[in-house]
C-alpha positions in Angstrom: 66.4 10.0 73.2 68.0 10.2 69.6 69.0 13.2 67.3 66.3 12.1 65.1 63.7 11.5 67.7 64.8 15.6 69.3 64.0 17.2 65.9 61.2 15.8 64.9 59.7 16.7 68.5 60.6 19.9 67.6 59.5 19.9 64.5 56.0 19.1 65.4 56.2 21.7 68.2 57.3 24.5 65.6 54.6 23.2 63.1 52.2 23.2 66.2 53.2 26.4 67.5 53.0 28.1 63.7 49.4 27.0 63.5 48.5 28.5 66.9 50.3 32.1 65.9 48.7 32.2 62.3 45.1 31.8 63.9 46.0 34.2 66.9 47.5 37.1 64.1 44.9 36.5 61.3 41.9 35.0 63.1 40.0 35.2 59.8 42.0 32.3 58.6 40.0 29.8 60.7 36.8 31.1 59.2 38.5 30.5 55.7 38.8 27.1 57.0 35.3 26.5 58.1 34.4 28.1 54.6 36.3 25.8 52.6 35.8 22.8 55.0 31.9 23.2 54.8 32.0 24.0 51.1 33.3 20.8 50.3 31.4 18.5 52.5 28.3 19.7 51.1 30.1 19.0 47.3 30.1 16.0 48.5 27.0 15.3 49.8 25.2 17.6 47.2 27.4 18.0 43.6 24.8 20.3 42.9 26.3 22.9 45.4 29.2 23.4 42.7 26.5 24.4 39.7 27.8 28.1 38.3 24.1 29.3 39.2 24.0 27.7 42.7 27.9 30.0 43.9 25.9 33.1 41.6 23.1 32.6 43.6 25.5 32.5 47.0 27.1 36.3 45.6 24.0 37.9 45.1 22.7 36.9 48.5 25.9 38.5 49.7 25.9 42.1 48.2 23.2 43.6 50.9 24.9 41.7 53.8 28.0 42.3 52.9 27.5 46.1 52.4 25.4 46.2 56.1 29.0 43.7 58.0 31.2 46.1 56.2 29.4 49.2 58.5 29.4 47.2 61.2 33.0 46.3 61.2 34.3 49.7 61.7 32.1 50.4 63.9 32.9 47.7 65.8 37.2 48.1 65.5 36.4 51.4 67.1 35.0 49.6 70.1 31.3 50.5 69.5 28.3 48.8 67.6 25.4 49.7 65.5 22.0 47.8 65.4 20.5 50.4 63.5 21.9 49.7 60.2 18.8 47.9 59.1 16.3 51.0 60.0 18.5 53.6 58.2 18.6 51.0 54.9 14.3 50.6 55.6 14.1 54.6 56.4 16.1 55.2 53.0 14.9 52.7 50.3 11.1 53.1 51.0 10.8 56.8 51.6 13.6 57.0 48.7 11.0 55.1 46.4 8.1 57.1 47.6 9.6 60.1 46.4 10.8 59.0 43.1 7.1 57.4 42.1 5.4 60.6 43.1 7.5 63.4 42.2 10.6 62.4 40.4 9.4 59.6 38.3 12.1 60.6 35.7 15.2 61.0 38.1 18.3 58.8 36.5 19.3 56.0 38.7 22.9 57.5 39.2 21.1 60.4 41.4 18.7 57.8 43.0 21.8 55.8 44.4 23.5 58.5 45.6 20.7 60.7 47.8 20.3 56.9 49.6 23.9 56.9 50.3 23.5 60.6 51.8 19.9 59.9 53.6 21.9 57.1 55.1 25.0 59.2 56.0 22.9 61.5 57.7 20.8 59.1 59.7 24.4 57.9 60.7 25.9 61.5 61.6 22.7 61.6 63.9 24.0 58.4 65.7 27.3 59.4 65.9 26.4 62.3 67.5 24.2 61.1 69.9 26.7 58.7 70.9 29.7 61.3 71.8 27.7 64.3 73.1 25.4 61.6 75.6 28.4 59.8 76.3 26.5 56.3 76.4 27.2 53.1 75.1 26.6 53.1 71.2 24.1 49.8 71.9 21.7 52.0 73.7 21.7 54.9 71.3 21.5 53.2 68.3 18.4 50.6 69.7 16.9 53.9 70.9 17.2 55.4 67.4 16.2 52.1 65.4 12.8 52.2 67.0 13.1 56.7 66.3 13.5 55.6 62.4 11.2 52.9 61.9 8.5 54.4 64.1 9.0 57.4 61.6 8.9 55.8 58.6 5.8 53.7 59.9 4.0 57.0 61.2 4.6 59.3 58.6 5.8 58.1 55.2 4.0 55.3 54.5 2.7 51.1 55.4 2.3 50.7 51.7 4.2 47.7 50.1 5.2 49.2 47.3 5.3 46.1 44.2 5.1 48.2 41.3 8.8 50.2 41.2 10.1 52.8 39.3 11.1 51.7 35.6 14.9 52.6 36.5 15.3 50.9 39.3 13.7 47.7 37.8 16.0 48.1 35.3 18.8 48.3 37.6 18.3 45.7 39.8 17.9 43.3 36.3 21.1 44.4 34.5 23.4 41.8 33.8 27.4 41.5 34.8 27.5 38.6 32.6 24.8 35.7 32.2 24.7 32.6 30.7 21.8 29.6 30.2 22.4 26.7 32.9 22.2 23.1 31.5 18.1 22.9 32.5 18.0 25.9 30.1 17.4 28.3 32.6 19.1 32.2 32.1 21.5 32.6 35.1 23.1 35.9 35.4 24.8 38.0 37.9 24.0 41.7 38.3 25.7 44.8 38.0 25.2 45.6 41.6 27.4 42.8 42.6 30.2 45.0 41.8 29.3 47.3 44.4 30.0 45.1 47.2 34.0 44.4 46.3 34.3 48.2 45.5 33.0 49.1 48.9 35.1 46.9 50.1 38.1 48.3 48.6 37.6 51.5 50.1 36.8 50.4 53.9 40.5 48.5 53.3 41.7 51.8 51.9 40.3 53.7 54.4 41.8 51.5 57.3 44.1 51.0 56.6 45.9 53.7 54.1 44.5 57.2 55.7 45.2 58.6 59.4 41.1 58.0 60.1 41.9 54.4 59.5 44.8 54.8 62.6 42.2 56.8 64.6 39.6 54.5 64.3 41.8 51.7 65.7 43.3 53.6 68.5 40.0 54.5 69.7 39.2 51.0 69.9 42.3 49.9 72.0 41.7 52.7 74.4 39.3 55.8 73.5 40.7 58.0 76.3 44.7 57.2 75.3 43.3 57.8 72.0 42.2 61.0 73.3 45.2 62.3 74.7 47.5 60.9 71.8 45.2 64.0 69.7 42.8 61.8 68.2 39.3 63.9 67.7 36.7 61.8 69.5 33.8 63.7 67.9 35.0 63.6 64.3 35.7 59.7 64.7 32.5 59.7 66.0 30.4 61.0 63.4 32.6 59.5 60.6 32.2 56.0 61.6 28.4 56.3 62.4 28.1 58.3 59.3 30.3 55.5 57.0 27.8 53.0 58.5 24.8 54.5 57.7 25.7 55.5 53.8 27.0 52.1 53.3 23.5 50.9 54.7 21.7 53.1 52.7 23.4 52.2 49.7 22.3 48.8 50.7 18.5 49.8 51.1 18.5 50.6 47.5 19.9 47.7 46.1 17.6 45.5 47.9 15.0 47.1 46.8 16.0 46.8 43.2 17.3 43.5 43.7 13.6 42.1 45.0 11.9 44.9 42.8 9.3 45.9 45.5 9.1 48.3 48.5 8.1 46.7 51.7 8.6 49.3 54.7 8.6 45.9 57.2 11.8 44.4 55.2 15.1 43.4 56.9 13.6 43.6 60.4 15.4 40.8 62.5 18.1 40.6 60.3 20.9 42.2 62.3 21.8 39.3 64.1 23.2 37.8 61.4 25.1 40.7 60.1 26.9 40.9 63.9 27.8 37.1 64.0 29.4 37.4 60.2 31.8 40.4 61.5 32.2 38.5 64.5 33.3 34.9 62.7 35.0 37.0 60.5 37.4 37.9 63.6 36.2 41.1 64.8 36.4 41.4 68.7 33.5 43.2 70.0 35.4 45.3 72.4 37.1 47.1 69.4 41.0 47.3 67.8 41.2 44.4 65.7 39.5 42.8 62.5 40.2 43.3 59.1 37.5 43.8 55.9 38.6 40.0 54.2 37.7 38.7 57.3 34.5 40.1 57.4 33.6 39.3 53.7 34.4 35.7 54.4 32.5 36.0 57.9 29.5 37.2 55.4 29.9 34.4 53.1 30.4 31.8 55.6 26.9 33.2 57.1 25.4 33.3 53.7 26.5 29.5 52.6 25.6 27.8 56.0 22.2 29.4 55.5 21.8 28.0 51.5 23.2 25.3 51.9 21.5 23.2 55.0 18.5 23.0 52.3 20.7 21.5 50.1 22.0 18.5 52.4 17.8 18.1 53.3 17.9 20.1 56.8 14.5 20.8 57.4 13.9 25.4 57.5 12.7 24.9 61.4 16.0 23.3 61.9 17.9 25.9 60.1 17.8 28.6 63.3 19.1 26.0 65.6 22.1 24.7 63.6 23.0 28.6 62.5 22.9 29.3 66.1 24.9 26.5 67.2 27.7 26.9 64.9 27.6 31.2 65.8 28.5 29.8 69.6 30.9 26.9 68.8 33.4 29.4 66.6 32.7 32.4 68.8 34.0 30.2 72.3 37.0 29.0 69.9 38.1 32.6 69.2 37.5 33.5 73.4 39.5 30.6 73.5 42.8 31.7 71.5 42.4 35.5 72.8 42.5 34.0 76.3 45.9 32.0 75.4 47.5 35.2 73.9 
């Protein structure tokens, strides 16, 4: 065999191997892949896709998601997982809303965003410690306390939709980031709120992985009892990450409310399937230690496009389940895949 012949073997073999060890370190560059690799097929198919009001469209549907994965996620790099989110979010905006119309009508949106975030942090503190002091998997607690929520909401706040919101949060939800008229003369614009999503994700990324809570919440999900005996407080993990979750899904209550500008106690039911396979495609493991927040966000988007975008290409909405579904499986056994190569 020639000189030549021996280093372009290995060549190909480093270039090989280089690939392989980029998507075992950062798994969240395959789903950056997929993202680009499905974005561009459907360019292709559909130039429409790449319209200014059609990727606007795609970032708006990705603020509540987005806020919900980014709960998820820690939960899940701690080796547990909440499928709660969605009741805490329903529990806060509605009751929330009620409570504005009927006795704060005047109350300054500032004050309105923040009591969701603490209704929703203290829904989550109750998960968190349910889930240390009954020593049970966080799957069974938090199903047990989705029902607890929604059946309370249901039983004793209100069935009401609500379609008529305080003028505030109206407001809110309609404020412009920047807009601009589309070339069928149609005002596209991007709200305020989207802001909230990067900033939120800023300080989960800061939070794991700048603060000692960040190194806790990791260590307890490589091991929880090492994590234990290395001095890590299981309780206060506990009730932070639960707590974290459930202001960060509180937080997104309220802006879908605004965003949709009407109360519907029955909203975002069945929607927390979807949130789970974005963290998960966004390289999460669901047995804890590993992920990172960009790979979530792009887990979210690659969610949100696959769902716009099979309209676009003329998939018919029965089909849409199926093919979501499919592709959820395909990139989940890939990632079993390179784990079970490592």
């Amino acid at each position: 065999m020639s000189t030549s012949r021996i280093d372009g073997l290995s060549e190909n073999t480093s270039r090989s191997f280089s690939l392989g060890e980029l998507v075992r370190r950062r798994p969240e560059s395959i789903t950056f892949m997929l993202l680009v690799a499905i974005c561009a097929i459907v360019a292709i198919v559909n130039p429409a896709f790449l319209q200014p009001s059609t990727l606007i469209d795609i970032g708006r549907a990705s603020v509540v998601m987005g806020l919900f994965a980014l709960g998820v996620f820690i939960i899940l790099a701690a080796g547990g997982i909440d499928v709660s989110f969605t009741a805490i979010a329903a529990f806060t905006m509605y009751s929330l809303t009620v409570l504005v119309l009927n006795h704060f009508p005047g109350m300054p949106m500032a004050v309105i965003m923040l009591i969701a975030v603490a209704g929703g942090a203290l829904l989550g503190i109750i998960n968190g410690l349910l889930v240390h002091h009954l020593k049970v998997p966080s799957l069974i607690v938090t199903i047990g306390t989705q029902y607890l929520f929604r059946g309370f909401l249901l039983s004793f706040i209100g069935t009401v939709w609500i379609m008529s919101l305080p003028p505030q949060m109206g407001a809110f939800g309609r404020m412009p980031l920047f807009q601009f008229e589309s070339a069928n003369g149609a005002l596209v614009t991007l709200p305020v709120y989207f802001l909230i999503l990067p900033i939120a994700a800023l300080v989960t990324w800061w939070i794991l992985n700048r603060t000692l809570m960040g190194r806790a919440i990791f260590a307890v999900g490589g091991d929880a009892n090492i994590a234990s005996r290395l001095g890590y407080n299981l309780r206060t993990v506990h009730v932070f990450l639960f707590g974290y979750a459930g202001a960060l899904a509180g937080l997104a209550g309220i802006i879908h409310v605004c965003a949709n500008r009407q109360a519907n106690p029955f909203d975002l039911v069945g929607t927390e399937i979807n949130v789970i396979a974005a963290v998960v495609l966004g390289g999460a493991r669901i047995t804890g230690g590993t992920g990172t927040v960009l790979g979530t966000i792009l887990g979210v988007l690659l969610i949100v496009v696959i769902n716009s975008v099979l309209v676009m290409v003329g998939i018919p909405s029965t089909w849409q389940r199926l093919v979501v579904g499919s592709f959820i499986l395909l990139a989940a056994a890939f990632f079993v895949t390179r784990q079970r190569k490592k």
